[in-house]
VEXZA-223369 format. One record per residue: x, y, z of N, C-alpha, C in turn; chain. Coordinates in Angstrom, 1 decimal, m for minus. Example, Ala and Ser with C-alpha at 12.3 -4.5 7.8 and 13.67 -1.06 7.14 Angstrom:
<lumros>
- nX:nY:nZ:caX:caY:caZ:cX:cY:cZ:mol
- 13.2:m5.7:7.8:12.3:m4.5:7.8:13.2:m3.3:7.8:A
- 12.8:m2.2:7.1:13.7:m1.1:7.1:12.9:0.0:7.9:A
</lumros>
This chain:
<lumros>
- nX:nY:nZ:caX:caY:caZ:cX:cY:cZ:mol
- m10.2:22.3:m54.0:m11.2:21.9:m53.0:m10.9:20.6:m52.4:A
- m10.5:19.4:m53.2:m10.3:18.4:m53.1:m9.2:18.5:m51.9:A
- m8.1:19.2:m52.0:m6.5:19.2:m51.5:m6.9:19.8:m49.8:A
- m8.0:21.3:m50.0:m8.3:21.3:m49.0:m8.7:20.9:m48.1:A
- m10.3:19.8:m48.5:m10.9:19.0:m47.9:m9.5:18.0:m47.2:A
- m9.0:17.4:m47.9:m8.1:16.1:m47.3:m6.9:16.6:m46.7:A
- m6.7:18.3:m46.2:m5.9:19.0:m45.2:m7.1:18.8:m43.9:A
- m8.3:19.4:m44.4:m8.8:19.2:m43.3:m9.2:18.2:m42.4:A
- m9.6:17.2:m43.2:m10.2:16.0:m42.5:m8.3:15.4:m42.3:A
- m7.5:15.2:m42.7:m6.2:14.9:m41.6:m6.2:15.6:m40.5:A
- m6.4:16.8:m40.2:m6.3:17.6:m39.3:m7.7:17.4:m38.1:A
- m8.2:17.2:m38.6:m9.5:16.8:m37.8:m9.4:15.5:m37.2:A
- m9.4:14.5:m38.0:m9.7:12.9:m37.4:m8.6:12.8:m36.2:A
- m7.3:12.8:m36.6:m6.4:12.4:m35.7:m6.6:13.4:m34.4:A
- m7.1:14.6:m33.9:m7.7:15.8:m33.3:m8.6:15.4:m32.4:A
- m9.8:14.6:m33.3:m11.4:14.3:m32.7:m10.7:13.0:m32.4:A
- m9.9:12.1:m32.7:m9.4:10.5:m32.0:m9.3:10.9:m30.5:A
- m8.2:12.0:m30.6:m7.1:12.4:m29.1:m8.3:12.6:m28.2:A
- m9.2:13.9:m29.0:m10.3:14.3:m27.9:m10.8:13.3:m27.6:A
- m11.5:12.5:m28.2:m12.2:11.4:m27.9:m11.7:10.0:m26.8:A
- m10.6:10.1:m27.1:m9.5:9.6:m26.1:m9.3:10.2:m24.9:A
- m9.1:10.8:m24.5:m8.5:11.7:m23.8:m10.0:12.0:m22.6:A
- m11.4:12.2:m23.6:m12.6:12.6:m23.0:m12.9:11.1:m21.8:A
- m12.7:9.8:m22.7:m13.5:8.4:m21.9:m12.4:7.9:m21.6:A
- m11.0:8.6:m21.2:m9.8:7.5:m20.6:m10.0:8.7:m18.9:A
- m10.5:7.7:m18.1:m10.6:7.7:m16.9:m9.6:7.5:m15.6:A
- m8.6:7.0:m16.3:m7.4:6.4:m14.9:m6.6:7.5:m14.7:A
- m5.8:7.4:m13.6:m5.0:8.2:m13.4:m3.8:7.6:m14.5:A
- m3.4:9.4:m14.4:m2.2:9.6:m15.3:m1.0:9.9:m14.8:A
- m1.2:11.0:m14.3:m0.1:11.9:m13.3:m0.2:12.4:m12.0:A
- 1.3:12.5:m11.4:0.9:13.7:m10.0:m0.3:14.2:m10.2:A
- 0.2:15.5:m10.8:m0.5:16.7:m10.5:m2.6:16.3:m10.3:A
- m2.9:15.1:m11.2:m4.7:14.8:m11.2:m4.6:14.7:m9.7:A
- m3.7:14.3:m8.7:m3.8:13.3:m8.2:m3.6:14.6:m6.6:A
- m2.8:15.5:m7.4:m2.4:16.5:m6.0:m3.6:17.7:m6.4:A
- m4.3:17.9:m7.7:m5.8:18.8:m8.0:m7.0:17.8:m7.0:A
- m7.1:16.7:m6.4:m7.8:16.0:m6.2:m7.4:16.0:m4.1:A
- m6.6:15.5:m4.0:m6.5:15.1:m2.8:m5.1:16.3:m2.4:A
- m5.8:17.4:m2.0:m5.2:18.5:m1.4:m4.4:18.8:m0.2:A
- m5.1:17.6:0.6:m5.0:17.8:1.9:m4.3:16.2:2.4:A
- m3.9:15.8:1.2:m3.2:14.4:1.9:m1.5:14.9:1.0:A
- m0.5:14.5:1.8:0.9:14.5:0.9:1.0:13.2:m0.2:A
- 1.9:13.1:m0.9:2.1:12.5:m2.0:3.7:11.9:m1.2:A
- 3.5:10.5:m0.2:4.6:10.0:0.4:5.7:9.5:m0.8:A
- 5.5:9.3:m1.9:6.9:8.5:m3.3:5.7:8.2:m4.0:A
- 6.5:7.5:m4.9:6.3:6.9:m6.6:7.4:5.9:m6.5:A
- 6.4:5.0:m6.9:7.4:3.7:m6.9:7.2:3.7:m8.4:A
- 8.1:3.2:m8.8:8.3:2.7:m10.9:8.0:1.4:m10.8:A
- 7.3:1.5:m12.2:6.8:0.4:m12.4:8.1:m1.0:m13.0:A
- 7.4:m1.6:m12.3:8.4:m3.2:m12.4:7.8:m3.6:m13.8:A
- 8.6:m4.1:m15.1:8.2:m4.8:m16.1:8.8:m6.2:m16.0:A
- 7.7:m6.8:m15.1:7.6:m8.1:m14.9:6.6:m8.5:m13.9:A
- 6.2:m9.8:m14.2:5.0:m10.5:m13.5:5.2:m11.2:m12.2:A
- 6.9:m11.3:m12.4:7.4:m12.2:m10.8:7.2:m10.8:m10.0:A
- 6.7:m11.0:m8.4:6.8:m10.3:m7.3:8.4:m9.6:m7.5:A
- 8.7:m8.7:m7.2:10.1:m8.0:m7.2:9.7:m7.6:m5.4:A
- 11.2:m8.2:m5.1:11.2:m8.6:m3.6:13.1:m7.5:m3.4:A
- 12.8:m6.6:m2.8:14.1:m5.8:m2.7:14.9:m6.4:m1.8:A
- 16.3:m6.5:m1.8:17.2:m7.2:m1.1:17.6:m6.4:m0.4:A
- 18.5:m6.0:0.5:19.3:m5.5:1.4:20.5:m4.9:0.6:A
- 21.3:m5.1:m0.3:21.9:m4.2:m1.0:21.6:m3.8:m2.3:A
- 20.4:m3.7:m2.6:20.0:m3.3:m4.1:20.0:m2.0:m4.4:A
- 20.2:m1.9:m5.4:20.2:m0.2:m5.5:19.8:0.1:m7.2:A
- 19.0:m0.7:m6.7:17.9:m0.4:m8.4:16.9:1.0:m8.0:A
- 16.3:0.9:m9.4:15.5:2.6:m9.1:14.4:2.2:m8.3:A
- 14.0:1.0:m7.8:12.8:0.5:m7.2:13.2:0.3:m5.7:A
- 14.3:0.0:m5.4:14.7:0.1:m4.0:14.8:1.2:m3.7:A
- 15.3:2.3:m4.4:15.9:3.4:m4.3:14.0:4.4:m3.9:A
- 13.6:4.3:m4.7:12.0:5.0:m4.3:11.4:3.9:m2.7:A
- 11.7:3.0:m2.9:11.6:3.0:m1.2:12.0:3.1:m0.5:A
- 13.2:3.7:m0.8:14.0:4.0:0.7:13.9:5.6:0.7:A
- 13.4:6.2:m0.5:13.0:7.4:m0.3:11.3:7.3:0.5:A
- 10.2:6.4:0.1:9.4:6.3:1.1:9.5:6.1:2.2:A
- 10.3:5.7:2.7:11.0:5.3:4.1:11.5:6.4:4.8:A
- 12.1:7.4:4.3:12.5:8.9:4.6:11.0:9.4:4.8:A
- 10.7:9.7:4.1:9.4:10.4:4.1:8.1:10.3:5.2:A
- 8.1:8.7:5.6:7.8:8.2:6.5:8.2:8.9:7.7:A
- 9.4:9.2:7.7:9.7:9.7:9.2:9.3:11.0:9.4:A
- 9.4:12.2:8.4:8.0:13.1:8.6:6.9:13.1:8.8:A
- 6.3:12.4:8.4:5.0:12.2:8.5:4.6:11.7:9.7:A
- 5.7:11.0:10.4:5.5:10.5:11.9:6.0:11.1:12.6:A
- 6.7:12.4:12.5:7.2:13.3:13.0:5.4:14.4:13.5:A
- 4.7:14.5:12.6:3.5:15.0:12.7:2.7:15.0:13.8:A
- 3.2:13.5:14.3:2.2:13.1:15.0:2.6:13.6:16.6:A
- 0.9:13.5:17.4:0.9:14.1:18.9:2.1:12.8:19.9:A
- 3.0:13.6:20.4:3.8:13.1:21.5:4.9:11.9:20.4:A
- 4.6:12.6:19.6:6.2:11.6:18.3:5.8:10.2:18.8:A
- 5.0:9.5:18.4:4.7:8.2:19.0:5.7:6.9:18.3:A
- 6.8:6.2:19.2:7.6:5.3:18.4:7.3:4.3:19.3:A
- 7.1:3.0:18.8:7.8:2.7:17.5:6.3:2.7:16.5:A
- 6.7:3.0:15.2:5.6:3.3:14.4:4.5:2.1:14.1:A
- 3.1:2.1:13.8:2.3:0.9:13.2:2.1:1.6:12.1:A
- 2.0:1.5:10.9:1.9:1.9:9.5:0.9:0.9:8.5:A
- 0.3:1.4:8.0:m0.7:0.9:7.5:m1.2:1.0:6.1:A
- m0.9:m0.2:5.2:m0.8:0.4:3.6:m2.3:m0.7:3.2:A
- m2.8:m0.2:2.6:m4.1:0.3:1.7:m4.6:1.0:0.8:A
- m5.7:0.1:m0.2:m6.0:0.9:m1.1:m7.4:0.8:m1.5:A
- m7.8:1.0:m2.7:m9.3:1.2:m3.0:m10.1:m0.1:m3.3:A
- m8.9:m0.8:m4.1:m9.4:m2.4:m4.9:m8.0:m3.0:m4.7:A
- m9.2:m4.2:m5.3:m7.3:m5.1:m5.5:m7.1:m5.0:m6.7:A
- m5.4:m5.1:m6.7:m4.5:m5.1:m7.7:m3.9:m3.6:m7.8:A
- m4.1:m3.0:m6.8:m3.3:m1.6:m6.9:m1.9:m1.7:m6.4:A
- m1.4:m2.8:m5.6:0.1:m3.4:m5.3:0.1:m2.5:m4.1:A
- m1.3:m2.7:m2.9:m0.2:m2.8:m1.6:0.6:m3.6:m0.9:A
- 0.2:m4.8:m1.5:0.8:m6.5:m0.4:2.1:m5.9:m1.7:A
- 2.3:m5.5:m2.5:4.2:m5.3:m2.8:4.1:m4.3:m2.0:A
- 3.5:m3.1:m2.1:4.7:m2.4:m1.1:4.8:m2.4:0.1:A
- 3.8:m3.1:1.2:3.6:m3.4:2.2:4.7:m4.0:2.2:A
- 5.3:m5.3:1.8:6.7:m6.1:2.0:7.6:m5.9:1.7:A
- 8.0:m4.6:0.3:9.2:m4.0:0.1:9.4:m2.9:1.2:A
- 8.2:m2.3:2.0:8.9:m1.3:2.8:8.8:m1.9:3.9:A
- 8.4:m3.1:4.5:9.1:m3.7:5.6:10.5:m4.5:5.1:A
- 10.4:m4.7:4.0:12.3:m4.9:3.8:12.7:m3.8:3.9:A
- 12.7:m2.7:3.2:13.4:m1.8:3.5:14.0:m1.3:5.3:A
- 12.9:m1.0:5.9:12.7:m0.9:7.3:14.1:m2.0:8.0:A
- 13.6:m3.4:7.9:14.5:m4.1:8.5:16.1:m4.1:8.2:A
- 16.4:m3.6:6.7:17.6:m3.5:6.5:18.4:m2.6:7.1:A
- 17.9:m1.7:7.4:18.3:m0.5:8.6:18.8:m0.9:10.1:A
- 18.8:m2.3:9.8:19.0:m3.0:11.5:17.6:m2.6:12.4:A
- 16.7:m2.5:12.0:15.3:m2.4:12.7:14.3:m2.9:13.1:A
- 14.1:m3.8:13.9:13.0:m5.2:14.1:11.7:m4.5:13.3:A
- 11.2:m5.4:12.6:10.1:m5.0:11.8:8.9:m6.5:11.3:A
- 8.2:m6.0:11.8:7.2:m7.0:11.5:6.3:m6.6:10.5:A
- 6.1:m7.6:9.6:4.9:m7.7:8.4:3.9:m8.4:9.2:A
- 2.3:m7.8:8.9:1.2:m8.3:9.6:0.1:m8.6:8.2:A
- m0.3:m9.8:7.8:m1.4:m9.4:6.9:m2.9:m9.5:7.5:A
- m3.4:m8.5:6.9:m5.0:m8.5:7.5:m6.1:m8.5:7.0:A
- m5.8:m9.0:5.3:m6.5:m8.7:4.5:m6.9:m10.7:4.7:A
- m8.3:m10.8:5.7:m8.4:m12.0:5.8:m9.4:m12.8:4.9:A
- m9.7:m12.2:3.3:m10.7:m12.7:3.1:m10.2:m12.8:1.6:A
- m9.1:m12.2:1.1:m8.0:m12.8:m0.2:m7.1:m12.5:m0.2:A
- m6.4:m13.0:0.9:m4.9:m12.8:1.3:m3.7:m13.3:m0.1:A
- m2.9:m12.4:0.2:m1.8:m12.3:m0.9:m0.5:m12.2:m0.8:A
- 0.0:m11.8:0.9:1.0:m11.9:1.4:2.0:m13.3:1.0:A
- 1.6:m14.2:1.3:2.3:m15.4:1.2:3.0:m15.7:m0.3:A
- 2.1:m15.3:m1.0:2.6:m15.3:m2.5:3.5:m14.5:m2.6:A
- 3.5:m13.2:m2.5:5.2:m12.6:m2.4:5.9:m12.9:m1.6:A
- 6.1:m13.3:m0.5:6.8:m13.9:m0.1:7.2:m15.3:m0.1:A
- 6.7:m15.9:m0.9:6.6:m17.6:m1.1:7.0:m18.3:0.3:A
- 5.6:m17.9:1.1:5.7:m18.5:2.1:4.0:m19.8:1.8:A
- 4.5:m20.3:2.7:3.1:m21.2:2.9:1.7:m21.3:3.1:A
- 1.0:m20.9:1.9:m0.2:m20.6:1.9:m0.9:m21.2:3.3:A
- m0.8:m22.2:4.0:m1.9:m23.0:4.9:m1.3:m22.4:6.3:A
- m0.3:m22.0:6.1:0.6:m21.7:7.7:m0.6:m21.3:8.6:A
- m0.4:m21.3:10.1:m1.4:m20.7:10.7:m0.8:m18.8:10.7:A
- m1.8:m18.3:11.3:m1.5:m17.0:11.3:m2.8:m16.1:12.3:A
- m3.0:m14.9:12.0:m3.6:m13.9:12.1:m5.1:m14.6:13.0:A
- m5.9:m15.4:12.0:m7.0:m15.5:12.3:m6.8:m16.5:13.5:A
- m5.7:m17.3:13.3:m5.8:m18.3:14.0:m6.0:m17.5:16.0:A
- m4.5:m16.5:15.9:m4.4:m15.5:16.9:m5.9:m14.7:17.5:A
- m6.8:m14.2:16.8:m7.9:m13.9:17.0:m8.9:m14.7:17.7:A
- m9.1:m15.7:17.0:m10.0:m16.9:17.6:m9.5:m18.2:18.4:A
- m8.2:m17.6:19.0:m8.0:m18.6:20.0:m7.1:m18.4:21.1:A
- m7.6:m17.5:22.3:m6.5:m16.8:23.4:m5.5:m17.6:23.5:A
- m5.5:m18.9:23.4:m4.3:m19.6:23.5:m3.3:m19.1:22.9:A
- m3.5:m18.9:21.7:m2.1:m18.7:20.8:m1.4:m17.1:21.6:A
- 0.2:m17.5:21.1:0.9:m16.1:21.4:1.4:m15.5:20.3:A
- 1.6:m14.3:20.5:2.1:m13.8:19.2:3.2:m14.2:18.9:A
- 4.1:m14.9:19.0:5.6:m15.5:19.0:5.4:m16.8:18.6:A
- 3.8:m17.4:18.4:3.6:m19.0:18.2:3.4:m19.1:17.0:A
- 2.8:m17.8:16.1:2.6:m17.7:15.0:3.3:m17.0:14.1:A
- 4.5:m16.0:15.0:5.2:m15.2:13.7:6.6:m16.3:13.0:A
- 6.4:m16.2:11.5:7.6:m16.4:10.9:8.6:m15.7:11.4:A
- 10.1:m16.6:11.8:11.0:m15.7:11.6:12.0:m15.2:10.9:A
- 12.5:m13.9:10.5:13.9:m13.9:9.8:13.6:m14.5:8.3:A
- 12.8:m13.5:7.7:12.0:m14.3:6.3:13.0:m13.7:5.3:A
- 13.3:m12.6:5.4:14.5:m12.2:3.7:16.2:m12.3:5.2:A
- 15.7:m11.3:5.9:17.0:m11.0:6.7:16.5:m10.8:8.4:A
- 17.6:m11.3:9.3:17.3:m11.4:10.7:16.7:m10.2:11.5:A
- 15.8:m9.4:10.8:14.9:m8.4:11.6:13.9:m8.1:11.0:A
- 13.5:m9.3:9.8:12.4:m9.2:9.5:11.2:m10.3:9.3:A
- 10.0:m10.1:10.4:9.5:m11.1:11.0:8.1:m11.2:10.5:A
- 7.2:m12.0:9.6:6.0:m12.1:9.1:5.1:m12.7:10.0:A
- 3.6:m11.9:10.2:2.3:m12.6:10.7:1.5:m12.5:10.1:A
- 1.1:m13.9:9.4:0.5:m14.1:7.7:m1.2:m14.1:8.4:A
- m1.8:m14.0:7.4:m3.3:m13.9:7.6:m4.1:m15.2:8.3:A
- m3.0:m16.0:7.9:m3.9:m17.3:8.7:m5.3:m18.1:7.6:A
- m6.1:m19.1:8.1:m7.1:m19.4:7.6:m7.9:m18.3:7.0:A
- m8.5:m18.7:5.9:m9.9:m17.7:5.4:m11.0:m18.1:6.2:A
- m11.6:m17.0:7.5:m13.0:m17.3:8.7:m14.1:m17.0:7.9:A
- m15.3:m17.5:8.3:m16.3:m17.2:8.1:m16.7:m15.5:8.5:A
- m16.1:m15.0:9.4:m16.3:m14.1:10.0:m15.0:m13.2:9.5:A
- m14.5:m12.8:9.5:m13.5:m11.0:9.5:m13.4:m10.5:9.9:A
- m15.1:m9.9:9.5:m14.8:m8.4:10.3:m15.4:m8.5:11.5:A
- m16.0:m9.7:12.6:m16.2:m9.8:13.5:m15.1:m10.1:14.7:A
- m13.9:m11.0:13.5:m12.5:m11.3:14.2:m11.7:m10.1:14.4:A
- m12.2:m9.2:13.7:m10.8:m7.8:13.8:m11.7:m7.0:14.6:A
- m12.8:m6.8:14.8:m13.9:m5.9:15.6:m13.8:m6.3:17.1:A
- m12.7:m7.0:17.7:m12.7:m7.4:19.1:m11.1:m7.3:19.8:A
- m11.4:m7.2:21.0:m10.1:m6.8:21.9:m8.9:m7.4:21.4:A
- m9.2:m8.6:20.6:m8.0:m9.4:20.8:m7.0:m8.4:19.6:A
- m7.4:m8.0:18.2:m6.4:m7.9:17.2:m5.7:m6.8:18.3:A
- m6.5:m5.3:19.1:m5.7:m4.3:19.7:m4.7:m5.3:20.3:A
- m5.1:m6.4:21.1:m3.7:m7.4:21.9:m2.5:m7.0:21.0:A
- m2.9:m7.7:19.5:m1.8:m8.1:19.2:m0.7:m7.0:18.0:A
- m1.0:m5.7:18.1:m0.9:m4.2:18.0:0.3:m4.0:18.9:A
- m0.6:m4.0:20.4:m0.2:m3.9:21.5:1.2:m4.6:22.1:A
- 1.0:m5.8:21.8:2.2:m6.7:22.0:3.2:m6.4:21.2:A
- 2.9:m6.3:19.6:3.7:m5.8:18.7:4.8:m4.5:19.1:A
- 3.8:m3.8:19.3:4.5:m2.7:19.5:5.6:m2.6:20.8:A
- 5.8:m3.7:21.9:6.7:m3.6:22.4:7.7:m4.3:22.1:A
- 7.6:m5.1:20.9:9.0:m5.7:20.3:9.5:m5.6:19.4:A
- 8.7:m4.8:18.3:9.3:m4.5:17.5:9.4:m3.1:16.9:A
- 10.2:m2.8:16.1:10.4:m1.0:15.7:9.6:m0.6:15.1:A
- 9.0:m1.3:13.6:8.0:m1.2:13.8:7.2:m2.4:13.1:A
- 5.8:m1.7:12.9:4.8:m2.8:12.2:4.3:m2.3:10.8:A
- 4.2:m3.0:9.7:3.8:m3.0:8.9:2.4:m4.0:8.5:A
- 1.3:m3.0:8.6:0.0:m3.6:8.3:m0.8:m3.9:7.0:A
- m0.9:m5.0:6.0:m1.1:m4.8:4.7:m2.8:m5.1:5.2:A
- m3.5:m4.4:4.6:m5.2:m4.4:5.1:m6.0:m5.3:3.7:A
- m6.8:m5.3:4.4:m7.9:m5.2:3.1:m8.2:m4.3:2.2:A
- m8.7:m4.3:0.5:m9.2:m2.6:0.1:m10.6:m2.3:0.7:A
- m10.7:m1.1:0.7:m11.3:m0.1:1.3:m12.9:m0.3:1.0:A
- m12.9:m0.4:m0.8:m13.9:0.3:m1.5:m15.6:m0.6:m1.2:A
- m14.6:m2.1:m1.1:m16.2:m3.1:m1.1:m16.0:m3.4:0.2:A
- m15.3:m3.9:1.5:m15.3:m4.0:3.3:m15.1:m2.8:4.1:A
- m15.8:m3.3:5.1:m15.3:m2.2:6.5:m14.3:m2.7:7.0:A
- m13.5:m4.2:6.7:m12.4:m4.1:7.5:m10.9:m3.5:8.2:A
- m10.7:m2.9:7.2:m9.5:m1.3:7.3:m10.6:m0.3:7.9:A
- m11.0:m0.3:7.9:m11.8:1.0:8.6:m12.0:0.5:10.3:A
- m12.6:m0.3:10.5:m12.7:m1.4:12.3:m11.5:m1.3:12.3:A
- m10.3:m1.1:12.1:m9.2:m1.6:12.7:m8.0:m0.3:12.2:A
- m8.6:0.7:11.4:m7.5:2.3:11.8:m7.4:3.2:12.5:A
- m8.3:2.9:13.6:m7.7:3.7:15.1:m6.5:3.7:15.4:A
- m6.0:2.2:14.9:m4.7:1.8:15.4:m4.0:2.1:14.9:A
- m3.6:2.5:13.8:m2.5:3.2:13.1:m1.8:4.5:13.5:A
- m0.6:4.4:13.4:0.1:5.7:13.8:0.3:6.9:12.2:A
- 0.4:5.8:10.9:0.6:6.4:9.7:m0.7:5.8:8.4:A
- m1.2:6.1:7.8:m1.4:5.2:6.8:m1.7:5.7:5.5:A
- m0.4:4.9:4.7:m0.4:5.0:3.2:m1.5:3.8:2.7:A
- m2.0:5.3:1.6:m3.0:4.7:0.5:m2.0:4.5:m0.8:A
- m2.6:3.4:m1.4:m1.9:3.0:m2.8:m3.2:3.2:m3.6:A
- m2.6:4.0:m4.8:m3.2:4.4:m6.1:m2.4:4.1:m7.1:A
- m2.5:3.5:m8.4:m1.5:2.7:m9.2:m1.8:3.5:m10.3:A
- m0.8:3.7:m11.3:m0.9:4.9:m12.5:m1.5:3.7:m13.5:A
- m2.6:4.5:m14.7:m2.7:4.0:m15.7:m3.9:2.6:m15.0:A
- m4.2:2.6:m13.6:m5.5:1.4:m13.3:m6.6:2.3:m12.3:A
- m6.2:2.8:m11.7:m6.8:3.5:m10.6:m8.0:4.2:m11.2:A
- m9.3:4.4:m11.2:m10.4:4.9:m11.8:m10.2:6.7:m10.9:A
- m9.8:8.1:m11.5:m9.8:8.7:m10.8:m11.1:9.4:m10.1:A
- m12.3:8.5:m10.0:m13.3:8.9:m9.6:m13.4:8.4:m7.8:A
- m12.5:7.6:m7.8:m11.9:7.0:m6.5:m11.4:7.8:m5.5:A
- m10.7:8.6:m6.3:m10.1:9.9:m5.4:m11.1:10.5:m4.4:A
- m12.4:10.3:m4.8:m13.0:11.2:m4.2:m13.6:10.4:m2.9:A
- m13.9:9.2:m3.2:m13.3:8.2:m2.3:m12.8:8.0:m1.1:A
- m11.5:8.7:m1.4:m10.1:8.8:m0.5:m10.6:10.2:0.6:A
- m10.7:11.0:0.0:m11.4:12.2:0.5:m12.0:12.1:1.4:A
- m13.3:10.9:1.5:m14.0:11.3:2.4:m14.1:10.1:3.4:A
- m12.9:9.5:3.1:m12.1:8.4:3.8:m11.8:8.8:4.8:A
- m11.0:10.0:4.7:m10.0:11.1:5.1:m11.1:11.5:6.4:A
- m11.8:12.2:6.1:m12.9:13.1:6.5:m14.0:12.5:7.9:A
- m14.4:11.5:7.1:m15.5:10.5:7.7:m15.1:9.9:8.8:A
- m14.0:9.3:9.0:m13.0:8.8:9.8:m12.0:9.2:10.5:A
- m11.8:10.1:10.5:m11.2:11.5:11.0:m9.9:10.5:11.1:A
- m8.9:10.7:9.7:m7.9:10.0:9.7:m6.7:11.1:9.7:A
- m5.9:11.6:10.1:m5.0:12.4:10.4:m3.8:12.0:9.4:A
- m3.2:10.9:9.9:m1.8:11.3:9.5:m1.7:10.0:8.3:A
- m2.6:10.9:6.9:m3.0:9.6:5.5:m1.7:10.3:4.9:A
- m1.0:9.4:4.1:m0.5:9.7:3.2:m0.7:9.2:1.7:A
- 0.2:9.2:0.4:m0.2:8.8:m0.5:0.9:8.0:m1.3:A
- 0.8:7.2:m1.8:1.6:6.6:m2.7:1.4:6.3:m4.4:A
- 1.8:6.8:m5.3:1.7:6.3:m6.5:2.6:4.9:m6.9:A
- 1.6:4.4:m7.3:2.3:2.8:m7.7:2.8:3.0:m9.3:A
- 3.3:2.0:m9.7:3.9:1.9:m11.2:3.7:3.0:m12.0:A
- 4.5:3.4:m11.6:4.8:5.6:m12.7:5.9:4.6:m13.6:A
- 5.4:4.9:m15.1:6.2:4.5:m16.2:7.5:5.7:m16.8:A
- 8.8:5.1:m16.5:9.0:6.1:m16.9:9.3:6.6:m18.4:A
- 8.0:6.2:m19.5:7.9:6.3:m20.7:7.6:7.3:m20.7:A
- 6.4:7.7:m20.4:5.2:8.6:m19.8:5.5:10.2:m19.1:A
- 6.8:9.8:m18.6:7.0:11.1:m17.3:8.4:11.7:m17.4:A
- 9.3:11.2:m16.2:10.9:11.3:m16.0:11.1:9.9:m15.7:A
- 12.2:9.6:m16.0:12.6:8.3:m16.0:13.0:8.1:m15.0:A
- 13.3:7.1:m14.3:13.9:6.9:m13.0:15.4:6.3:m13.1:A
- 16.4:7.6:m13.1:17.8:7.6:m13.1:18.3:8.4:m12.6:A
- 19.7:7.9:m12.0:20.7:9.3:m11.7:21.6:9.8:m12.2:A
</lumros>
């Protein structure tokens, strides 16, 4: 009785752990939660996760597994813009997510490196004007003027405030600028369309890093303008009650051409990222 009892209770505890695990672990895990959830958006790559704290900044000839899944985002990209009415070029693209810390300001800057390495004028825009992050991956100068400055003062040109030639000579940053009392009053007015507008006659394309989604309306006031826009959802942080979120993101806003990105896929967890 004894022998049987202590078959059982082995068999049980480690059983009722998993369940119990498994019941209150909420984040995303995999694709597939992610493709049962958001049906109607594609699944643009999976970037692997970086094990390290420094920003990983892709270079022009790297051919790690991390550059390599952006340059497959970068492909992918071109269908997706392929979708659209009258093939609209050059593209404005637009990466966002639900919260911070889901790693769009990384991939917003790795896939405008990427882009530029192609020989492609490409501008990085941050617009996330109220905890900007751009400058830190790029160790640029937190105080620089930028964005807001362009908003709140017709004077400026767009050529007064862009960095130029920040990793390599086609790739051109317009940093967030000061933190305004206002935001979403500054992106709610003719001028940011100006500077869309202007954009899009000089360069191939634009890369837009936003605000998240879940607590501002500022990505929302200002995605009319978008020709594409990738959402970032990060494996193993993302709450998958968010998804649903996304959905009616999708819906509410009559966003067309969304796509999706998974951030840090471990390759412990899955397939590894090799060839």
């Amino acid at each position: 009785i004894i022998l049987l009892g202590g078959l059982v209770l082995g068999l049980a505890l480690p059983f009722g752990f998993l369940y119990l695990k498994f019941l209150l672990y909420t984040k995303i895990n995999s694709k597939s939660e992610i493709e049962s959830i958001l049906k109607n958006i594609p699944i643009a790559a999976e970037i692997p996760l970086v094990e390290t704290k420094v920003n990983k900044s892709i270079t022009k000839n790297d051919v790690s597994p991390l550059a390599e899944a952006f340059r497959i985002l970068r492909t992918n990209l071109g269908f997706l813009r392929n979708k659209l009415k009258n093939n609209v070029k050059p593209s404005v693209i637009y990466v966002t997510s639900s919260t911070k810390g889901e790693g769009k300001t990384f991939v917003s800057s790795n896939l405008a490196s990427v882009f530029a390495a192609t020989s492609k004028k490409t501008l990085l825009i941050g617009t996330d004007l109220r905890n900007p992050q751009l400058h830190k991956t790029l160790n640029l100068d937190k105080n620089a003027t930028g964005l807001t400055n362009y908003l709140s003062d017709p004077d400026y040109k767009l050529d007064d405030l862009t960095i130029k030639n920040v990793s390599n000579n086609n790739f051109d940053v317009l940093l967030s600028g000061p933190i305004p009392p206002n935001p979403s009053e500054l992106l709610d007015n003719e001028r940011f369309d100006q500077v869309i507008k202007e954009a899009r006659s000089i360069y191939d394309y634009v890369i837009v890093d936003t605000a998240p989604t879940i607590h501002v309306s500022d990505t929302l006031l200002i995605s009319h303008l978008a020709d594409v826009l990738l959402y970032i959802v990060r494996a193993e942080f993302t709450d998958i009650k968010l998804l649903d979120h996304v959905n009616k993101l999708k819906d509410f806003n009559n966003i067309h051409n969304m796509g999706v990105v998974i951030n840090g896929i471990s390759s412990k967890g899955g397939y590894p990222y090799n060839y």
